[in-house]
N, C-alpha and C positions, 0 to 999 in steps of 0.2 A: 884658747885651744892649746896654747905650749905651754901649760898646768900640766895639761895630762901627761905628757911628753916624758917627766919625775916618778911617772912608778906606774905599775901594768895593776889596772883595775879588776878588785874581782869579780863584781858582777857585770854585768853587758853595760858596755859605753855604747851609746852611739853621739858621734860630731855633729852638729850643725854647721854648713862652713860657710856664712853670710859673707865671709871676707876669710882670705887667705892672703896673709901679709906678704909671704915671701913672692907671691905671684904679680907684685904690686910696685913690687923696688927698680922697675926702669923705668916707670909709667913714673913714679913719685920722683925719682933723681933730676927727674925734667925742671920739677918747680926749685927756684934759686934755694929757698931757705930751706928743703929738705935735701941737699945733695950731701952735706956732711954725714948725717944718720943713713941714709938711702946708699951703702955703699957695697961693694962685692965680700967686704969682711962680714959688716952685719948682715948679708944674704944669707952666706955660708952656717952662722948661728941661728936665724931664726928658720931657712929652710929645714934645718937639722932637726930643730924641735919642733918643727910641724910635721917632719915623717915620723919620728917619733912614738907624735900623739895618735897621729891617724893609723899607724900600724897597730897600735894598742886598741883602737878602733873594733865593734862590728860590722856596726853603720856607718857612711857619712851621708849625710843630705847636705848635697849641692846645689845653687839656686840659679845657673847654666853653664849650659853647656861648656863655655870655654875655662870654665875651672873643673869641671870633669878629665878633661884632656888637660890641664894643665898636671894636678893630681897623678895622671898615668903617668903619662911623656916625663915629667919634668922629677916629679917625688917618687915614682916609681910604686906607687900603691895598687894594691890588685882594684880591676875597673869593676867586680862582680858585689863590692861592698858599696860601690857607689851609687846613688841615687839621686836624678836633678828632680825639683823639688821648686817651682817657681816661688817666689813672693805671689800674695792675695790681697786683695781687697774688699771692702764690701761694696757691691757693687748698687744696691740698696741705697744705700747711700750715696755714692759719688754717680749721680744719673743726672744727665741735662735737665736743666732748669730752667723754665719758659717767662726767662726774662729778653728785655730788647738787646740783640749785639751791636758792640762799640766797636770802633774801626782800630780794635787794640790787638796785640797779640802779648802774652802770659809767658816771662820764666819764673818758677820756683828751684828755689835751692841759697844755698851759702853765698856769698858774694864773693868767691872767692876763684883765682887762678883756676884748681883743677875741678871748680864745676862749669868754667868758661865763661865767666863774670868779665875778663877783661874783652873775649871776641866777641861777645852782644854789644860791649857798648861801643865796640871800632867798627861795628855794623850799623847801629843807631842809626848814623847821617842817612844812610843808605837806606832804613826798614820807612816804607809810605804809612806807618800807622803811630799809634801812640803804645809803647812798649810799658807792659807793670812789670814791675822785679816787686815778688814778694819774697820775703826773707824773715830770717831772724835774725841772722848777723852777717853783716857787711864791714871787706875791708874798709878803712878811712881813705885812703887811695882813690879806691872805685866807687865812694857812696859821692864825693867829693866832682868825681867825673859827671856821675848822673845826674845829679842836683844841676850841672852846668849845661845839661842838654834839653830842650825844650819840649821835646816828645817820649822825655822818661820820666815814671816817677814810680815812686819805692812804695811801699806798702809792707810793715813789720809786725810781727807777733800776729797773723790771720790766724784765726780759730776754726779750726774743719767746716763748720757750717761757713763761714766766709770764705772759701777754698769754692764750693761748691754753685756759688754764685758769683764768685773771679772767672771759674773756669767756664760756665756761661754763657758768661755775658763776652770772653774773646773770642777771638774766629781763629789764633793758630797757637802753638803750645811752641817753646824752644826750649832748649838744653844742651849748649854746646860743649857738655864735659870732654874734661882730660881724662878722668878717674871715678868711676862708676864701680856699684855691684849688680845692684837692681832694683832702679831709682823707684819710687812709689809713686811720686810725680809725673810721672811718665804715666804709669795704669791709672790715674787720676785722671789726667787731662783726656785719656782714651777712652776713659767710661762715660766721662763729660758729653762724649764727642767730638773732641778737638783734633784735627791733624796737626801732627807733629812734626817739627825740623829741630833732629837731634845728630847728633855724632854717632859713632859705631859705640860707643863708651854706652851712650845716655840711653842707645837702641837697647841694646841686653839682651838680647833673645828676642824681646817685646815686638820690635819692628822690622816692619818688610818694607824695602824701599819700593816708594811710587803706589802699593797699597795702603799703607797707612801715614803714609807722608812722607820726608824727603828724611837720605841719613846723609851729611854734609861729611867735608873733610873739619879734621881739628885745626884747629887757629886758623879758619879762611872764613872772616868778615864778610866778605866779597859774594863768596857764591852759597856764603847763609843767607846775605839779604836778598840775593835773586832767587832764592827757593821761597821764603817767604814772601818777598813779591808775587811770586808767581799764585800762590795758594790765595792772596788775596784778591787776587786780582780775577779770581775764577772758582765763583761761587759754588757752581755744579759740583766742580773735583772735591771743592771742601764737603759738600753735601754727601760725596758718595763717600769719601775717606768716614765723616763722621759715623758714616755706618755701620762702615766695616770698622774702625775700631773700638764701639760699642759693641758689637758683635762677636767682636775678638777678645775681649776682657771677660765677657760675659761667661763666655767659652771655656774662656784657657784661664783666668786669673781672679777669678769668684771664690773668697775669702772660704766659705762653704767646702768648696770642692777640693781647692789646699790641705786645707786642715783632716779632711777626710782621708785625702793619700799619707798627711803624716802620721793619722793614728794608726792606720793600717798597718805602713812601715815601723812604728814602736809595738803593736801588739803580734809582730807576724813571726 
């Protein structure tokens, strides 16, 4: 996006703004090895070249809400070019699959700090079931951890068709991020039918607490595994959660229906 930011385009731009960096630098300063780059100097440069670009802007498609009001409040861009614009999936595809469930519960994502790789596994002792981490890369730190705990085990390079009967065969979905935009994993696991125990980060718009599962606090081990206790331990809630957020994808984040707000918005 701070490409455009170097010269005012002649024909119509419109932004997509999957990620808006300068919106990210107090969220990101938290993790140790980015606090050097993550600073008030580099703010001030890259927030500059993000108003910049987006002034230069017709469009922007924002994928929620709290970067629409970041955008006004913060960069000062008129709110009537804005438009949120969820993330889609095909819902076709990521639909429950009538296999047996395992007394497991599912995170996808990086192994890493700010997708909260380290507060699953200080939850582990705590979670009554057997936890998959699917991934593709894992810190050595924390692959090191989970290999040592008896009720984790890793699962890498899953192929979407493998994704589909993970999601399955577990009975609760987690994601305890630091730093989210608007994970897919998340609409994944919901179209599955999985209740979810996510942080405000991994929710995104996506979730409503207590209807489509639990949204915890960040870095609290503690009363992640007692939300995910609780969801396992009471099949009914999971049964009705899984409803409602099949229902809810179905709805609001059907790859279809996406795509159709964005052509509109390009050809309007």
């Amino acid at each position: 996006m701070t490409i455009a930011s170097f010269f005012k385009p002649k024909n119509s731009l419109i932004i997509v703004c999957h990620l808006i960096r300068s919106q990210k630098f107090k969220t990101l300063a938290k993790v140790p090895k980015y606090k050097l780059l993550f600073n008030p100097l580099t703010y001030l440069l890259m927030s500059s070249l993000e108003r910049n670009s987006l002034n230069n802007a017709r469009k922007i498609i924002v994928i929620r809400t709290q970067q629409k009001k970041y955008l006004v409040e913060k960069l000062k861009i008129d709110a009537n070019k804005i438009k949120v614009i969820p993330n889609g999936i095909n819902v076709d595809f990521f639909k429950p699959k009538n296999v047996p469930k395992k007394n497991q519960v599912i995170f996808v994502g990086r192994g890493t700090i700010p997708k909260g790789i380290d507060t699953l596994l200080k939850a582990a002792d705590m979670i009554d079931a057997q936890i998959l981490i699917v991934t593709q890369k894992i810190d050595q730190q924390f692959l090191a951890l989970a290999k040592s705990k008896s009720n984790v085990s890793i699962k890498l390079h899953a192929t979407p068709e493998d994704m589909v009967e993970l999601y399955s065969e577990s009975r609760v979905f987690i994601l305890p991020s630091l730093n989210e935009e608007q994970p897919l994993s998340t609409l994944e696991a919901m179209s599955c039918g999985l209740p979810v125990v996510v942080t405000k980060e991994a929710a995104s718009d996506i979730v409503k607490n207590d209807v489509h599962g639990y949204i915890v606090p960040e870095s609290n081990p503690k009363i992640l595994s007692e939300k995910v206790n609780y969801l396992l331990r009471n099949q009914k809630l999971r049964n009705t959660m899984s409803k409602n957020n099949r229902d809810h994808v179905i709805q609001n984040y059907n790859a279809e229906k996406i795509m159709r707000e964005i052509h509109s918005l390009l050809y309007d």
